[in-house]
C-alpha positions as CSV (number, residue, x, y, z in Angstrom):
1,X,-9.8,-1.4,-5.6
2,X,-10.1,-2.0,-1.9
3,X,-13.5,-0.8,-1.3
4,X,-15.0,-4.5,-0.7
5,X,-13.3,-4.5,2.5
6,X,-12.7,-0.9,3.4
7,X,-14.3,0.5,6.8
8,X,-13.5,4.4,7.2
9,X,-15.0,6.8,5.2
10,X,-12.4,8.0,2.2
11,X,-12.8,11.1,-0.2
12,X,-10.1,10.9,-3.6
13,X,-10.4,14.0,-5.8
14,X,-11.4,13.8,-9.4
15,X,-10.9,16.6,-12.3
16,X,-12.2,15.9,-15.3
17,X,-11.2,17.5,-18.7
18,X,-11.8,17.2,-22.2
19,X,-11.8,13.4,-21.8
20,X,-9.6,12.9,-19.4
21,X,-9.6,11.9,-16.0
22,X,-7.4,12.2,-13.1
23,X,-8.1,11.0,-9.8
24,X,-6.2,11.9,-6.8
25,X,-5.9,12.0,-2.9
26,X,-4.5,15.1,-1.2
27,X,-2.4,15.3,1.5
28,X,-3.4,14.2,5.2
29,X,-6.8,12.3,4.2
30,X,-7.4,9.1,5.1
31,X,-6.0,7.1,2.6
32,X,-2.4,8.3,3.2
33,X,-2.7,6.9,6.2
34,X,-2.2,3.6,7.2
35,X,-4.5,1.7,9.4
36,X,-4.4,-0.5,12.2
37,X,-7.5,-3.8,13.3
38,X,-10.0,-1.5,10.6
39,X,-11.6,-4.8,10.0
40,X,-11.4,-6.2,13.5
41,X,-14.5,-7.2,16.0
42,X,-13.2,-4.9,18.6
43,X,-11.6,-2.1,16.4
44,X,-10.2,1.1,17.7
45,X,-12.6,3.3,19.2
46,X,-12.6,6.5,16.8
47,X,-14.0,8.8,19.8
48,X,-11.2,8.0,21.8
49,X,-8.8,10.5,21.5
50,X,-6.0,8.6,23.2
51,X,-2.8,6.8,21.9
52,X,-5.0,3.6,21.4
53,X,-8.0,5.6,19.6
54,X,-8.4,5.0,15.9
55,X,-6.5,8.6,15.0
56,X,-3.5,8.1,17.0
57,X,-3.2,4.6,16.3
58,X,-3.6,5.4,12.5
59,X,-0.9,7.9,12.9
60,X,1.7,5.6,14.6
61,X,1.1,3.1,11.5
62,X,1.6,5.6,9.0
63,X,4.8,6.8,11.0
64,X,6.3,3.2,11.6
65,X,5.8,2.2,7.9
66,X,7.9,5.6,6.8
67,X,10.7,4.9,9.6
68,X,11.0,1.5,8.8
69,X,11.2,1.9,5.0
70,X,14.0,4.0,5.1
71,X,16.1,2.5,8.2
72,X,16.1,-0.8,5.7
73,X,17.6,0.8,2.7
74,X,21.6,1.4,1.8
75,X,22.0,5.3,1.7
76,X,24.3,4.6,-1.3
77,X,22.2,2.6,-3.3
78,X,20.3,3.5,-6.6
79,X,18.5,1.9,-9.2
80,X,16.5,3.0,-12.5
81,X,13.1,1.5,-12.8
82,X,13.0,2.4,-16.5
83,X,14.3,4.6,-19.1
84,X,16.4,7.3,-17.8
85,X,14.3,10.2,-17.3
86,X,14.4,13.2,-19.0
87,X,14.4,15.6,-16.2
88,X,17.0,16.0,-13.5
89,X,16.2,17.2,-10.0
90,X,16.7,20.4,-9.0
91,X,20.0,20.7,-6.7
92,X,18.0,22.2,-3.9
93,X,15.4,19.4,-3.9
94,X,15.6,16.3,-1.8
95,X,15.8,13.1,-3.9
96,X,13.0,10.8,-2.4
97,X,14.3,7.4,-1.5
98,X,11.3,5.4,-3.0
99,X,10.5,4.9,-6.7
100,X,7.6,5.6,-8.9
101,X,6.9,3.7,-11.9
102,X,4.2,4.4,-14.6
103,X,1.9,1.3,-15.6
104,X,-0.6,1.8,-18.4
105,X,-3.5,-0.5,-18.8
106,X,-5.9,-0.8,-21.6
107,X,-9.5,-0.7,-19.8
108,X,-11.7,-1.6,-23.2
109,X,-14.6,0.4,-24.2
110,X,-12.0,3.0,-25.5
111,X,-10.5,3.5,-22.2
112,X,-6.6,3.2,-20.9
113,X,-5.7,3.8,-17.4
114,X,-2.4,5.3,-16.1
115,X,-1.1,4.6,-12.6
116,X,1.6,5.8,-10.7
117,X,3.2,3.3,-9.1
118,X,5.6,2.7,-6.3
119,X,8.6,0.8,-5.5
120,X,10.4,0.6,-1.9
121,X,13.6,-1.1,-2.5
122,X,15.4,-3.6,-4.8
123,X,17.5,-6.6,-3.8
124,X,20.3,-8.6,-5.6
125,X,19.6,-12.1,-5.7
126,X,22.2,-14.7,-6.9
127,X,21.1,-17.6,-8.7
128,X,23.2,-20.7,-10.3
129,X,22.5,-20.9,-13.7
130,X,24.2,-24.2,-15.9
131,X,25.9,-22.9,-18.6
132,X,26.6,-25.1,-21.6
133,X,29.9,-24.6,-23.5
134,X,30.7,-25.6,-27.1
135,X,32.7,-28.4,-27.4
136,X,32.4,-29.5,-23.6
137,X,30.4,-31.9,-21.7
138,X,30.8,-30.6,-18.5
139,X,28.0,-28.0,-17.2
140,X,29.5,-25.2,-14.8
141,X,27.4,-23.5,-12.5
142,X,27.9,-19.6,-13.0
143,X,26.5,-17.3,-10.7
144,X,24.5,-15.1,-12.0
145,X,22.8,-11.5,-10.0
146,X,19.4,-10.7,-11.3
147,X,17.8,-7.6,-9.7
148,X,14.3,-8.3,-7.3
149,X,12.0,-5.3,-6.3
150,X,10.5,-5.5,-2.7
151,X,8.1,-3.4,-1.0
152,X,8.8,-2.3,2.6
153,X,5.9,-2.2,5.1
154,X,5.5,-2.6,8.8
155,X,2.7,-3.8,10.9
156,X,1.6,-2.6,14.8
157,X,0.7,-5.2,17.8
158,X,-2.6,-3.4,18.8
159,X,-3.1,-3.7,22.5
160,X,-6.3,-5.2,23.1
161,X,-7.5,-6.2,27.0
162,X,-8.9,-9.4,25.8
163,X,-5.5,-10.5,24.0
164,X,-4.1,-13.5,25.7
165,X,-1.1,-13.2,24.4
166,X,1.4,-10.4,22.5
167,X,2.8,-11.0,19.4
168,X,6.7,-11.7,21.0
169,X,5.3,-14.8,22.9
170,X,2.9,-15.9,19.4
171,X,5.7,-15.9,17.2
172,X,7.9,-17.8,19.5
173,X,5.2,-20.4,20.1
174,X,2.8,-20.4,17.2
175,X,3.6,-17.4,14.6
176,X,0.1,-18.5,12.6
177,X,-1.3,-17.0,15.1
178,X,-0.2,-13.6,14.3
179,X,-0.6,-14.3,10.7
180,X,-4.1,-15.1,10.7
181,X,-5.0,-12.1,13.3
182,X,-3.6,-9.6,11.0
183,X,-5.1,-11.3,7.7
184,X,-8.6,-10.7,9.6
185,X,-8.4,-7.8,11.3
186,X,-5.9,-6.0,8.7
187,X,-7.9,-7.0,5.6
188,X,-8.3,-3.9,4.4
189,X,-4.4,-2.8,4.8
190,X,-3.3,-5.9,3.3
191,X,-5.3,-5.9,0.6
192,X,-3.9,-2.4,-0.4
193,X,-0.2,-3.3,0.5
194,X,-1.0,-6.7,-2.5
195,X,-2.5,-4.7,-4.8
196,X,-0.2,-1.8,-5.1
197,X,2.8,-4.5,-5.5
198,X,1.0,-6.3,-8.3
199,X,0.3,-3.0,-9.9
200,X,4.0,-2.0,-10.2
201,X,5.5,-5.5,-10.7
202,X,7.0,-6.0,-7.1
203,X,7.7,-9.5,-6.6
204,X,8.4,-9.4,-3.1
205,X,6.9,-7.8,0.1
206,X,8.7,-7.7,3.4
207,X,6.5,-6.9,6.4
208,X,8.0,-6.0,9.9
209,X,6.0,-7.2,13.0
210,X,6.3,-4.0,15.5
211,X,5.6,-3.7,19.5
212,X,5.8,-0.9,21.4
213,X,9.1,-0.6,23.8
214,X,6.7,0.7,26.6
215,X,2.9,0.3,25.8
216,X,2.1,4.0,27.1
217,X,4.4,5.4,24.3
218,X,3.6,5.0,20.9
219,X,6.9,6.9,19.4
220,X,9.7,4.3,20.3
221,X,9.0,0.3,18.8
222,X,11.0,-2.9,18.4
223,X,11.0,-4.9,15.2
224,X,10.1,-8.5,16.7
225,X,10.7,-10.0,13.2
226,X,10.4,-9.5,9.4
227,X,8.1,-11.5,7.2
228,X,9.3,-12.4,3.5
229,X,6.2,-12.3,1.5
230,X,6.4,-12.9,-2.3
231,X,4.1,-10.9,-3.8
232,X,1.6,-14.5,-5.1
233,X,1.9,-15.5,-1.2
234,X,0.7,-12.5,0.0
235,X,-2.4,-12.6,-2.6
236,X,-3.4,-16.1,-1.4
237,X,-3.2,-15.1,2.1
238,X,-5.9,-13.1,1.7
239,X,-7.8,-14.5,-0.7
240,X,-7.7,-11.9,-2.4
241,X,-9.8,-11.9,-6.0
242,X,-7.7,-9.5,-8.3
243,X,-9.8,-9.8,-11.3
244,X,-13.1,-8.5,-9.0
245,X,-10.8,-5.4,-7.8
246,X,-10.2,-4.6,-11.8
247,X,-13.9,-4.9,-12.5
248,X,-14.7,-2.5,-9.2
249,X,-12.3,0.0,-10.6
250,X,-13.8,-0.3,-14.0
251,X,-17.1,0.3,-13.4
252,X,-16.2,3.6,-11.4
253,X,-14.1,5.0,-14.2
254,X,-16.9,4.3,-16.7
255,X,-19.4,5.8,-14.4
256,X,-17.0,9.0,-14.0
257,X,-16.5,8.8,-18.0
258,X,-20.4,9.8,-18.3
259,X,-20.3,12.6,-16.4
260,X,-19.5,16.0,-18.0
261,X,-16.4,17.9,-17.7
262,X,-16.1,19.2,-13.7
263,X,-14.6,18.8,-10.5
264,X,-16.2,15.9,-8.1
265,X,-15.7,13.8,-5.1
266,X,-15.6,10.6,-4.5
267,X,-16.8,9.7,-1.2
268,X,-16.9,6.5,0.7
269,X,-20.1,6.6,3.1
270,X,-19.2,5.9,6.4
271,X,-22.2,3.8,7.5
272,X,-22.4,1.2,4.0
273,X,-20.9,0.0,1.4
274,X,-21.8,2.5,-0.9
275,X,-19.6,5.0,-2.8
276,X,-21.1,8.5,-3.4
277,X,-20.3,11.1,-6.2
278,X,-20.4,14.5,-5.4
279,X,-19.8,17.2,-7.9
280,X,-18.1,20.7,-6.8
281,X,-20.2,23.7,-7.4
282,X,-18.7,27.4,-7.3
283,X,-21.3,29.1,-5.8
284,X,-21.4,33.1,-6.1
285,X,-20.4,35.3,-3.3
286,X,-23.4,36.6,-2.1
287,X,-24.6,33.7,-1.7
288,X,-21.9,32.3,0.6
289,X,-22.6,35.9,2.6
């Protein structure tokens, strides 16, 4: 849904089986990593195999959103997205602290859609609500809790030569600044990060701005601030056209539908816009000799 803006090449996995279809992405592609300036003028060089080259850079995202996602959560908390579910985790498994929720969509032509979804964190908002009571005039303000989900998600200062100035000294000055470079240069990323809230009904989106301690280490950061986003914000921000996104999707899925049963690829080029289908082929052994 984020292939309009998308600049590295992606692969995602598709089987398909007696009518259905399941697409997914295995472990340490590109698309479970998180990006940093994909869309800029002067993105990361991918040759360079330093800590500011595409790959390391990439990697430092990916590790930043992880470690800040679960420093801002309660270790005690919990919350059930749904029903309760019918399975219980084995004692020797590690309960994740993030949850999924499964969204169903009905695509026409015959078609539904099933996602899996995730969900960062929940917060407890109180709101006064006027409650009415029989046989009184006066209207009491009750307080009332009424649960929010939130996504967690942090974004890196990239350390151009050209920049005039970090992010510390924007956001103390002028923080549309920093705003408007990352809704440029981080188009795709925050396209993806708006899209998979609407898809599982997360209202909110908090974003951490991050900077390096030392700008020759890329382990240790500081959180300069954290954004509040709701989810609608976020969308405008971007501009981002939802309904286009859904049609995008839909016309893959049909064009996967028409192919016979089989295991493919699909493949974003890495020189166009274009999105490639590759099936897999099992070829004998003597001719792989």
């Amino acid at each position: 849904m984020t292939v309009q803006s998308s600049v590295y090449p992606w692969d995602i996995s598709v089987e398909k089986r007696e009518g259905k279809i399941i697409l997914d992405c295995d472990e340490n592609r590109v698309l479970t990593y998180t990006t940093i300036s994909e869309n800029a003028t002067l993105a990361p060089d991918e040759k360079d195999h330093g800590i500011n080259g595409a790959k390391k850079l990439s990697w430092e995202a990916t590790m930043s959103n992880h470690y800040f996602g679960q420093q801002a959560l309660l270790s005690d908390a919990n919350y059930v997205l749904g029903p309760e579910p019918k399975f219980k985790l084995p004692a020797n498994k590690v309960r994740p602290r993030k949850g999924y929720i499964y969204k169903a969509w009905d695509m026409g032509s015959g078609m539904k859609l099933c996602v899996r979804c995730q969900v960062d964190s929940y917060v407890k908002e109180e709101k006064s609500a006027e409650a009415e009571e029989e046989k009184k005039t006066k209207k009491e303000a009750s307080e009332k809790k009424e649960i929010s989900l939130v996504n967690l998600r942090a974004a890196n200062e990239f350390y151009e030569t050209k920049r005039q100035m970090t992010w510390k000294q924007a956001l103390e000055n002028n923080r549309s600044l920093v705003t408007s470079e990352i809704s440029i240069n981080d188009s795709t990323k925050l396209t993806k990060w708006t899209i998979e809230a609407l898809l599982a009904g997360v209202e909110n989106i908090r974003i951490a701005y991050l900077a390096r301690r030392k700008i020759n280490d890329n382990r240790k950061h500081n959180i300069i601030e954290i954004a509040r986003y709701t989810t609608k914000e976020l969308k405008n921000l971007i501009n981002l056209n939802y309904e286009v996104s859904w049609g995008i999707l839909k016309m893959i899925i049909q064009a996967l539908h028409d192919q016979e049963d089989g295991s493919y690829y699909l493949v974003k080029d890495p020189n166009k816009l274009i999105i490639r289908l590759y099936k897999k082929i099992k070829l004998p052994a003597e001719e792989l000799e």
